[in-house]
C-alpha positions in Angstrom: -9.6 3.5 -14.5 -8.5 2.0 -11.0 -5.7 -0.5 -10.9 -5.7 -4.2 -11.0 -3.7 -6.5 -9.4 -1.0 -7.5 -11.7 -0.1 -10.8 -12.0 2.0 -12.0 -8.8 5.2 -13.2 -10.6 9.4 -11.7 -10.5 9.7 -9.1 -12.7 12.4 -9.6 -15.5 13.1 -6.3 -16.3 13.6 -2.7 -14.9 10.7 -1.4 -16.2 8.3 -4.3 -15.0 10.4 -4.1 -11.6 9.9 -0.4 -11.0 6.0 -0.6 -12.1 5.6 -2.7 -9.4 6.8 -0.7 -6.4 6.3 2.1 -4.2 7.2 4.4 -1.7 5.7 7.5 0.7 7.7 10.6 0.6 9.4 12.8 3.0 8.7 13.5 6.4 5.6 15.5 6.6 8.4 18.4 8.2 10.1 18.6 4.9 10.1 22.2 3.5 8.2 22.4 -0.5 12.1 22.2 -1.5 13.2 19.5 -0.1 10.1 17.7 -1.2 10.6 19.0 -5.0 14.0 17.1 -5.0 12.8 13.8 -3.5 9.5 14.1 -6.1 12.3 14.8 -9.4 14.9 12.2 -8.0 11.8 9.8 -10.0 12.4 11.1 -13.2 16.4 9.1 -13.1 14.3 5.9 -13.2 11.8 3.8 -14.9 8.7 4.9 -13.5 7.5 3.7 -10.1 3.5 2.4 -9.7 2.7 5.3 -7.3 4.3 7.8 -4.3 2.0 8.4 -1.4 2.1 11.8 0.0 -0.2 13.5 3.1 -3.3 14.9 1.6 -1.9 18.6 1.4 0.6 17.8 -1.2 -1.3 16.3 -3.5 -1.9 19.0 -6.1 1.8 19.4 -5.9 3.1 16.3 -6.1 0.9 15.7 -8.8 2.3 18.1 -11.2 5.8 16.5 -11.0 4.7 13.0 -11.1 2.2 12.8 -13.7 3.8 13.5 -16.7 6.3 10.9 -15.8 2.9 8.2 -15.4 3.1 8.0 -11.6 0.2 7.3 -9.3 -0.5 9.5 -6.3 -1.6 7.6 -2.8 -2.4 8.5 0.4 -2.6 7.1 3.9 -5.3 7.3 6.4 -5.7 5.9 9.9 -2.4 5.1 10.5 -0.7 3.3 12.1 -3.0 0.8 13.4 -6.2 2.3 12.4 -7.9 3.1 15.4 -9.9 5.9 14.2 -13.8 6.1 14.0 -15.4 4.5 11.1 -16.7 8.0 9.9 -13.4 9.5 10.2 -12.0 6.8 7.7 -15.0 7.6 5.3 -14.4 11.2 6.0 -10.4 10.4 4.4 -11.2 8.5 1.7 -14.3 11.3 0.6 -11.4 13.9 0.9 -8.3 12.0 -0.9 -11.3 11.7 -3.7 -11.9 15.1 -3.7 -8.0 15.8 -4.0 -7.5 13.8 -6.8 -5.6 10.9 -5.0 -6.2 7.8 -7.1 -5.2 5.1 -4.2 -6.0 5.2 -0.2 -4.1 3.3 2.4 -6.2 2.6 5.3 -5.6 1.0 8.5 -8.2 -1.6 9.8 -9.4 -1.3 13.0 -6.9 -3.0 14.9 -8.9 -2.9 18.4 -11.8 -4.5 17.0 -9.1 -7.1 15.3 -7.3 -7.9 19.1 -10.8 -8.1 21.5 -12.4 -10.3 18.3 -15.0 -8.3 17.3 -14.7 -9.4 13.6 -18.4 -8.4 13.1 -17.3 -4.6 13.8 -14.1 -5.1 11.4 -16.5 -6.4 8.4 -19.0 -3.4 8.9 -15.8 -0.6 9.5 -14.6 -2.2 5.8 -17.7 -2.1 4.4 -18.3 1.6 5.1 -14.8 1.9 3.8 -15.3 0.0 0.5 -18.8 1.8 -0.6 -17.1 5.4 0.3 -14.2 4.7 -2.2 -16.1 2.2 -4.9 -15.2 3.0 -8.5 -13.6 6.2 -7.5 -10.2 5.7 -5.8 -8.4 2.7 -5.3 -8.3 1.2 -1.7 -5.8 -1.2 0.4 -7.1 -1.9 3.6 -4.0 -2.6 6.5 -4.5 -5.3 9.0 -1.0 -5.2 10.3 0.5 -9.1 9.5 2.9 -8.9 11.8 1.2 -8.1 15.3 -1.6 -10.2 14.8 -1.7 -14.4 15.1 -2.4 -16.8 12.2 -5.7 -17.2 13.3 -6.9 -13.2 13.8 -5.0 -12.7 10.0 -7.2 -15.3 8.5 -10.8 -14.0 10.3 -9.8 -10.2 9.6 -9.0 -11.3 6.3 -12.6 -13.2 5.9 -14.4 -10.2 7.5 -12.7 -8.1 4.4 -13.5 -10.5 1.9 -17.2 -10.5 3.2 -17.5 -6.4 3.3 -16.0 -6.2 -1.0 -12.5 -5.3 0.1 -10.1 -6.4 -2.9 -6.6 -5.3 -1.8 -4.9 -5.5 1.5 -1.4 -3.5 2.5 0.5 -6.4 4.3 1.7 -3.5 7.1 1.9 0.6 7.7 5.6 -0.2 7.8 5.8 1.5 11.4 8.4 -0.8 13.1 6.7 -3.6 12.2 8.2 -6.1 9.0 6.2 -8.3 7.3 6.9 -12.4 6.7 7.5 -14.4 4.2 5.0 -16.3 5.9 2.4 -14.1 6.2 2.1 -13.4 2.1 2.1 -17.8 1.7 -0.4 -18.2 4.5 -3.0 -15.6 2.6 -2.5 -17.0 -0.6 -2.5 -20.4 0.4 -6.3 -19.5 2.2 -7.6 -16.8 0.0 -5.7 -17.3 -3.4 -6.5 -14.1 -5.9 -9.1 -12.9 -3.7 -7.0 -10.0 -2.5 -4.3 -7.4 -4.1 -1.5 -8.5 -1.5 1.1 -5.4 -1.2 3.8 -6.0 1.0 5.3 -3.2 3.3 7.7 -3.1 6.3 10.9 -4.3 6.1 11.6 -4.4 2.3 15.1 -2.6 2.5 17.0 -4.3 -0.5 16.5 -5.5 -4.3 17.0 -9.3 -2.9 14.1 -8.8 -0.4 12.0 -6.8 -3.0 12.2 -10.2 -5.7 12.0 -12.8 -2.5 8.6 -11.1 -2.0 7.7 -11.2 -5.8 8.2 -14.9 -5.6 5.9 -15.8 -3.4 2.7 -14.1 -4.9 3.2 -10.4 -3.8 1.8 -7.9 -6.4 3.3 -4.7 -5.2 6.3 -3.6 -3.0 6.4 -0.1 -0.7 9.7 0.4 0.5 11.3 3.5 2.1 14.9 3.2 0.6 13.2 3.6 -2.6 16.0 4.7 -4.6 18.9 2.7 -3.3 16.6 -0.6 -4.2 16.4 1.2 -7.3 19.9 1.4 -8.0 20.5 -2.2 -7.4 17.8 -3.1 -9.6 19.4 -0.9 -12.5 22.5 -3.1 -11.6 20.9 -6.2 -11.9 19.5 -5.6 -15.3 22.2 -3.6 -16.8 
């Protein structure tokens, strides 16, 4: 079964804090070691919603995480998801075929800037039929390099091509608002999952995110926020 969004509120405990975040992996230069400790370091805490990994470590990473009930994820067209539409369906047919149960997929960011919002609802809609009922998708429009009023017509173009959950940012230098989770549920309410990425670095940014109506977290310091969160609720 593919995820739903869960309900946008702060988590009260560890468990239901942990469930609730997320993180990519090691550098795509890490040797299989290196990326065997980062994948076990899970197994200290609660478990995590899911750990996104590049499409060749799938299999592996699987066989760590599973048994402790974590999601795999990966990322495609990142950062700013200038790729060809049939490249993007191309990534989501292949995470499918690897057994990834989420993609993260960047938007066409070109066709966002010249406003060509016709082009951005027919790259989503390819996007959205190429991963229906098989693997859950979050489409990136990059929040925080784009003005209130490109957000809110990218964000209507998604609504109109079936897209359901959007990944604030690819977390590439660029940090996501406060602001820009209010502004889309102020305009689009439940339409969307909103996950929040880029710039989440501590437990006190993780809950001021929560508060506002974000249903999921990826951060990179995903252990240290841990820690603090075990802190917290000790």
């Amino acid at each position: 079964m593919l995820p739903q969004a869960k309900s946008a509120t702060v988590p009260e405990t560890l468990a239901a804090f942990a469930s609730r975040m997320m993180t990519a992996t090691f550098s795509s230069a890490a040797t299989q070691e290196e990326a065997e400790s980062f994948l076990r370091g899970f197994a200290a805490y609660p478990p995590v919603d899911a750990v996104f990994v590049d499409q060749p470590w799938v299999e592996f990473a699987r066989e760590i995480l599973a048994p402790q009930g974590i999601r795999l994820g990966v990322e495609a067209a990142y950062p700013v998801g200038n790729a060809s539409t049939e490249a993007k369906v191309a990534a989501i047919r292949e995470g499918i075929r690897r057994g990834a149960q989420e993609i993260d997929i960047g938007s066409s960011f070109s066709a966002i800037k010249s406003g060509h919002f016709d082009d951005v609802e027919v790259d989503a809609r390819a996007m959205v039929e190429a991963a229906e009922g098989k693997i859950w998708m979050m489409v990136v429009p990059e929040t925080a390099i784009l003005t209130s009023d490109e957000l809110l017509r990218t964000l209507e173009a998604f609504a109109r091509a079936g897209v359901r959950g959007i990944k604030t940012s690819s977390g590439y230098g660029w940090n996501t608002q406060i602001e820009h989770v209010l502004l889309i549920r102020r305009r689009f309410g439940s339409t969307f999952q909103v996950d929040v990425s880029g710039g989440v670095r501590t437990l006190e940014d993780a809950l001021g995110y929560f508060a506002v109506g974000t249903d999921k977290i990826h951060a990179s310091p995903i252990f240290r926020i841990l820690d603090e969160a075990k802190g917290h609720w000790s």
